[in-house]
C-alpha positions as CSV (number, residue, x, y, z in Angstrom):
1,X,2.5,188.8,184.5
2,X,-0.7,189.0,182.1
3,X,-1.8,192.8,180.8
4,X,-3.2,194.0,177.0
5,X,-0.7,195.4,175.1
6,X,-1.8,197.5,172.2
7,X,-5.4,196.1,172.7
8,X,-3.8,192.1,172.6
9,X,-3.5,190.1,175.4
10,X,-0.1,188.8,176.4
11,X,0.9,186.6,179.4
12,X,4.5,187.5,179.3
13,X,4.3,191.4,179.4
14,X,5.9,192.2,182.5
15,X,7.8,191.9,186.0
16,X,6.2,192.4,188.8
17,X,9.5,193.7,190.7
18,X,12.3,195.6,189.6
19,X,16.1,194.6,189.6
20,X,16.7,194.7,193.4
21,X,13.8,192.6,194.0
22,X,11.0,194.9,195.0
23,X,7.5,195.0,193.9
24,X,6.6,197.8,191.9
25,X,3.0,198.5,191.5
26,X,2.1,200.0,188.0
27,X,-0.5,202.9,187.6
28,X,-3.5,202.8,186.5
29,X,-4.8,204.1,183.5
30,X,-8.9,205.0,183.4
31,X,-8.8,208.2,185.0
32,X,-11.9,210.3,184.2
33,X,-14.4,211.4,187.1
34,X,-17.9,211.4,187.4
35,X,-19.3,215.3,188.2
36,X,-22.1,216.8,190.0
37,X,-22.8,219.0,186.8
38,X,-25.4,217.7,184.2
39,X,-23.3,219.4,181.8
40,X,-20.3,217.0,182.4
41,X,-18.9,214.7,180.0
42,X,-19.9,211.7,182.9
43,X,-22.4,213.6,185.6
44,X,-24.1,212.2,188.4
45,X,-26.9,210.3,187.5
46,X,-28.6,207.1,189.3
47,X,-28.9,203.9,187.1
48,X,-25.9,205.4,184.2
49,X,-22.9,202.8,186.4
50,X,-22.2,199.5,187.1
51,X,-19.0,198.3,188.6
52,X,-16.9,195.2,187.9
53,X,-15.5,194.0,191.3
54,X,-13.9,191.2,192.7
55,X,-15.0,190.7,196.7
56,X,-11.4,189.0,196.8
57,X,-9.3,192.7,196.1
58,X,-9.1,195.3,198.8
59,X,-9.2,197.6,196.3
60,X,-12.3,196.7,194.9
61,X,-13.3,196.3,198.2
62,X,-13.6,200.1,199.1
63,X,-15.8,200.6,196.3
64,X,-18.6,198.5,197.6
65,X,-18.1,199.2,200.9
66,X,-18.5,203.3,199.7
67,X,-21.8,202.4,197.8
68,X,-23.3,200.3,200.3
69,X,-22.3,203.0,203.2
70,X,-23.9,205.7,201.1
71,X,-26.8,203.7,200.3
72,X,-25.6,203.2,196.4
73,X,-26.9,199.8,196.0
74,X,-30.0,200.7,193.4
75,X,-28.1,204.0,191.3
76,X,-25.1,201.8,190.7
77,X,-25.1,198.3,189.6
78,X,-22.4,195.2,190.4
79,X,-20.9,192.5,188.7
80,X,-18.5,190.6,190.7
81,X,-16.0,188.5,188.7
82,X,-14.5,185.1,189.8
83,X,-11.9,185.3,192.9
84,X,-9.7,182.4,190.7
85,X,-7.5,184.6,188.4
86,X,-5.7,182.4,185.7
87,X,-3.6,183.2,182.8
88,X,-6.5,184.6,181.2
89,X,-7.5,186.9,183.6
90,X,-10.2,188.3,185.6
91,X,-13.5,186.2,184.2
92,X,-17.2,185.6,184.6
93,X,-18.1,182.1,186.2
94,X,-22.1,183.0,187.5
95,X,-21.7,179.4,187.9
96,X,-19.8,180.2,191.1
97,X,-21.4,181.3,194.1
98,X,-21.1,184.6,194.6
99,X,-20.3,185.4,191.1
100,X,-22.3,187.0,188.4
101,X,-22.3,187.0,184.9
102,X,-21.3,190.6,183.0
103,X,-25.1,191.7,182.9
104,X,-23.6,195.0,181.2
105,X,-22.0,193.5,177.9
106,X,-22.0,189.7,178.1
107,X,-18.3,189.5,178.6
108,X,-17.0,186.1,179.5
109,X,-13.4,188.7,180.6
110,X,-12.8,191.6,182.2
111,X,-10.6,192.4,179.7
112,X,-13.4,192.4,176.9
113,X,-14.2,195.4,178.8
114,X,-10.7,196.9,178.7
115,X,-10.9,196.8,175.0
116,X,-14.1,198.2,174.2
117,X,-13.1,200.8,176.1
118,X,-9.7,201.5,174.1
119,X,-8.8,198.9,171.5
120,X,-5.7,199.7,171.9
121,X,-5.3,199.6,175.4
122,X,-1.7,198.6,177.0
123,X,-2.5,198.0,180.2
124,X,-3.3,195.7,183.2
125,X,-6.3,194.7,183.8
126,X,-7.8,195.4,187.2
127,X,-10.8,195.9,189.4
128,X,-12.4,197.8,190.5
129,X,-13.9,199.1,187.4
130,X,-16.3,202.1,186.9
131,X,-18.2,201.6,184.0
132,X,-20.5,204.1,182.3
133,X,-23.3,202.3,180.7
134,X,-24.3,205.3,178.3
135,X,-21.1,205.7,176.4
136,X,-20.2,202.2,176.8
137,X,-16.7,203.2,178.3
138,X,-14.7,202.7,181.4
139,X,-14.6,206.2,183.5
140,X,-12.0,205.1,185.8
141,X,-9.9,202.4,187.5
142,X,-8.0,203.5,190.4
143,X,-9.7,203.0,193.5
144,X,-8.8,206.2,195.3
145,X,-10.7,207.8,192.9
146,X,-13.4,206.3,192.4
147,X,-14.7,206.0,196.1
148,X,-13.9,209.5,196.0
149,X,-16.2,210.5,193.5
150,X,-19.1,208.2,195.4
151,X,-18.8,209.7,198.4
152,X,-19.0,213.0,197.1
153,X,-20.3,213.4,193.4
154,X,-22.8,211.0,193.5
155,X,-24.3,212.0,197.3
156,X,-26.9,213.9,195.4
157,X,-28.6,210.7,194.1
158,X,-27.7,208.4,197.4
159,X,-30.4,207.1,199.9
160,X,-28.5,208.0,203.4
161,X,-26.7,211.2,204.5
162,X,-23.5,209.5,204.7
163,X,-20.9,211.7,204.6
164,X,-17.6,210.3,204.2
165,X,-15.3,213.4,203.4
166,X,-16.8,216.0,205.7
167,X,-15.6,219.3,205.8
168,X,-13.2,220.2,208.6
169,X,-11.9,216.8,208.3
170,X,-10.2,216.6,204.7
171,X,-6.6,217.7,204.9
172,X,-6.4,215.0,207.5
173,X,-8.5,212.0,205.5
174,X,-6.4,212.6,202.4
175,X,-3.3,212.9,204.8
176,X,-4.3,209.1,206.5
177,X,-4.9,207.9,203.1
178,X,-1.4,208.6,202.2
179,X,0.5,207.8,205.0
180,X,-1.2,204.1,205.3
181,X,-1.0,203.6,201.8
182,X,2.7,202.7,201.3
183,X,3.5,200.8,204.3
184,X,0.6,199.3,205.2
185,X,-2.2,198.9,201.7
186,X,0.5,198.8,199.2
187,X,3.1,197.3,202.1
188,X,1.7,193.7,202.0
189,X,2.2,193.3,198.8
190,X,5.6,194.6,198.8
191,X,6.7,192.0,201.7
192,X,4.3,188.9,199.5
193,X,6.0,189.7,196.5
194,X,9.7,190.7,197.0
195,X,11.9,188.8,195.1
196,X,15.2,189.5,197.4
197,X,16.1,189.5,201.0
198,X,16.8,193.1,201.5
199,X,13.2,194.2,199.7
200,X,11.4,191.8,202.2
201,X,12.9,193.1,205.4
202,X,12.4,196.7,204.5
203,X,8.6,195.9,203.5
204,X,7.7,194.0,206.6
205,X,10.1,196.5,209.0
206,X,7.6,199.4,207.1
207,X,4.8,197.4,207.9
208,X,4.5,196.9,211.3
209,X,6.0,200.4,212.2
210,X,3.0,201.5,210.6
211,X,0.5,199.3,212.3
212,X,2.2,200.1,215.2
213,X,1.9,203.3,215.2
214,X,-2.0,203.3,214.2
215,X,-2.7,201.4,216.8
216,X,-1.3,203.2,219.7
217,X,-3.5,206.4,218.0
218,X,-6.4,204.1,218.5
219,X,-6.0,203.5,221.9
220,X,-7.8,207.3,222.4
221,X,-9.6,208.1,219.6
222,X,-12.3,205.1,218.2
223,X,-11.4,206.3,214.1
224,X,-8.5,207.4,212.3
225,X,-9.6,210.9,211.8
226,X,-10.9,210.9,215.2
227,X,-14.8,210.9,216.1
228,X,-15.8,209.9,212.6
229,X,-15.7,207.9,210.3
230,X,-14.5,208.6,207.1
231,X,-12.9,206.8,203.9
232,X,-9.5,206.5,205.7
233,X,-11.1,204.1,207.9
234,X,-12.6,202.4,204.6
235,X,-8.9,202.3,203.2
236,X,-7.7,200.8,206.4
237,X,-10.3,198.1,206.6
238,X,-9.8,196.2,203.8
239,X,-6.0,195.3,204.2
240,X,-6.9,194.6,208.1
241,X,-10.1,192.6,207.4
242,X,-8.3,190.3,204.8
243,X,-4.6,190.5,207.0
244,X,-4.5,187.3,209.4
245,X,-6.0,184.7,206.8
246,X,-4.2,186.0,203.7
247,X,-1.5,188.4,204.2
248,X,-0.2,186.7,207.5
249,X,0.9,184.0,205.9
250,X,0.7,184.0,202.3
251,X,2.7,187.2,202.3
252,X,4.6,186.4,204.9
253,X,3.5,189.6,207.2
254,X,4.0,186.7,210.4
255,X,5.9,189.1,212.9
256,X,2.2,189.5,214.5
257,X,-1.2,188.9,213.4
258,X,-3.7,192.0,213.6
259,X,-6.0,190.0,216.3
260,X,-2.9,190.3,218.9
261,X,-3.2,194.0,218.8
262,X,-4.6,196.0,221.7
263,X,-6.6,198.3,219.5
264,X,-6.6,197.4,215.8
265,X,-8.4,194.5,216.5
266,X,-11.2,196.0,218.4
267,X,-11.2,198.5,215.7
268,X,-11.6,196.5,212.9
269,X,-14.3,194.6,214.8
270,X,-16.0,198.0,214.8
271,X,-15.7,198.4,211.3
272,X,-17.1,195.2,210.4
273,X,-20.1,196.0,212.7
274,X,-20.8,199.4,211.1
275,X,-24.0,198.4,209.0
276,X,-23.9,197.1,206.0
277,X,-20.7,196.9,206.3
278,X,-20.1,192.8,206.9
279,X,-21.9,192.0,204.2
280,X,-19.4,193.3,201.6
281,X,-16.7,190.7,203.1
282,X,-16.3,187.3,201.3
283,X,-13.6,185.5,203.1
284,X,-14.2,182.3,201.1
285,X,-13.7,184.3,197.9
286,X,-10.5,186.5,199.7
287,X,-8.8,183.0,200.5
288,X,-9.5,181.2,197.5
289,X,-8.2,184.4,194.8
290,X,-4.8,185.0,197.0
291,X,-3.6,180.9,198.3
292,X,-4.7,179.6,194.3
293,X,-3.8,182.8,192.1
294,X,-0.2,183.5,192.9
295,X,1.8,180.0,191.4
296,X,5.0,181.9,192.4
297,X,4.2,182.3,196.3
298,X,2.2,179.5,196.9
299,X,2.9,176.7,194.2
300,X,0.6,174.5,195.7
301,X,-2.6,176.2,195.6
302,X,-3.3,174.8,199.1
303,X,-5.8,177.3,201.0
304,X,-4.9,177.4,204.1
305,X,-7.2,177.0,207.1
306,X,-7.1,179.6,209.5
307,X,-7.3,181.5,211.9
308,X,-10.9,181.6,212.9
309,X,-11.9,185.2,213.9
310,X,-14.9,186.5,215.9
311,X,-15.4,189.9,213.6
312,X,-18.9,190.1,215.1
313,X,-17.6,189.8,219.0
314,X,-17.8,193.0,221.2
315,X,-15.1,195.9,220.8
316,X,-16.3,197.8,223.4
317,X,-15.1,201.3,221.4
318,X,-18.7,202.6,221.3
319,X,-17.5,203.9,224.5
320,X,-15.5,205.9,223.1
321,X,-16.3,209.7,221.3
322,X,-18.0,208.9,218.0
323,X,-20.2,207.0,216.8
324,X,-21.5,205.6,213.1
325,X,-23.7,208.0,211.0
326,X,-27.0,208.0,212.0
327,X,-28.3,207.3,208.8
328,X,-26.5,204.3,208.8
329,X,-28.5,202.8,212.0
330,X,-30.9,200.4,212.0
331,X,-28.9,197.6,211.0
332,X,-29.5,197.1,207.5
């Protein structure tokens, strides 16, 4: 697999699963935060960000579904890279519709950015990416982060009262976060990409104990936290929203598909019709990155066709305790 090493870039740098055939996801390597302090080294200020996303990556994902839930969109500014990732890496096409140029920098790569950053940077290079446009430096890359530090260090400077961590709620959000991560976020890739029988079968069994599991807690409560919604929810949407058309099949997850579950299907309906939600989903640009940039699972860059899903039909959970923040409502 591609990554810089020592601020080159090399196509041969590294395996993406270790000698028993299991993927093995490396860490990432930006890891500063933006504070609520003026005197901080990156504080909260509207205008000072941008990020570099691709609508195709979950992980990339919860960062614009955080800004446009807290009402983001004008303090921090997007770039969204092409969902096609060749041998070069992540890159600029604003030819492509819904793709932009790098309006920061000019970069025609991603990985431009990487090295301006540190030139001598040995590392993948991923999205999302928090970018500060006063020092000319990435602040961070790992996901987790940095929808942490939009919900809360930049709610200062956002339009809606949307509170996404809320007190009382906490221990149990960063609990979720944790427990869904393995086997479910990080679990798709781990069934996609496993190289040997065994490292397959104990991905997939992971997998759908854990979607089991989440969906018989939905059955009585309409979020995972309960009666609100909160970033674990944001963390759980993005691998359901992108599971029957990609991960289904192109990962081979295909002991069920999500829209044959009692309850995680009229959830993640839900999700999708919290506002402004729906329009931070790109299914042409989720199909197009996973079926034509992964020669090793899907040779023949064929895209696959289905399954059609209704994500706007009715998921009759509003019955249900909870509701969106009302700061979130009217549609926007």
């Amino acid at each position: 697999m591609n990554k810089l090493v020592d601020g080159e870039w090399r196509t041969d740098a590294y395996e993406t699963t270790n000698e028993d055939g299991e993927f093995e996801r490396q860490t990432t390597t930006f890891r500063d935060e933006i504070v609520d302090d003026p005197d901080a080294e990156f504080p909260a200020e509207a205008g000072r960000y941008h990020l570099y996303v691709s609508y195709a990556c979950p992980w990339a994902h919860r960062t614009l579904l955080v800004r446009a839930l807290k009402g983001l969109d004008d303090a921090i500014t997007v770039d969204v890279v092409d969902p096609y990732r060749g041998e070069d890496g992540w890159q600029f096409t604003p030819e492509k519709a819904g793709c932009t140029p790098d309006t920061v920098d000019g970069f025609d790569y991603l990985r431009e950015a990487y090295v301006a950053a540190d030139p001598d940077a040995t590392c993948r290079v991923t999205v999302p990416v928090l970018w500060d446009k006063k020092q000319e430096t990435i602040v961070n890359n790992e996901s987790a982060e940095i929808i942490r530090m939009l919900d809360t260090e930049m709610h200062e400077v956002a339009e809606r009262d949307v509170d996404l961590y809320p007190e009382g709620y906490q221990d149990e959000i960063d609990e979720i976060i944790d427990e869904i991560y393995e086997p479910i976020n990080n679990g798709v890739y781990r069934a996609g990409f496993a190289s040997s029988q065994s490292a397959y079968d104990e991905a997939v069994e992971e997998l759908f104990a854990a979607l089991d599991h989440w969906d018989s807690v939905l059955e009585d409560q309409r979020y995972l936290a309960g009666d609100r919604l909160t970033e674990a929810d944001i963390c759980m949407f993005t691998t359901l929203v992108r599971f029957d058309q990609v991960y289904h099949t192109h990962f081979m997850c295909n002991r069920q598909h999500i829209h044959e579950f009692d309850n995680l299907y009229p959830y993640l309906r839900d999700l999708y019709q919290t506002p402004s939600v729906a329009k931070t989903v790109d299914m042409a640009h989720i199909k197009e990155h996973y079926y034509t940039t992964h020669p090793d699972v899907n040779p023949s860059g064929i895209i696959a066709a289905g399954p059609e899903l209704d994500f706007a039909a009715d998921h009759d959970r509003d019955e249900m305790a909870g509701s969106p923040p009302e700061d979130l409502l009217p549609l926007a």
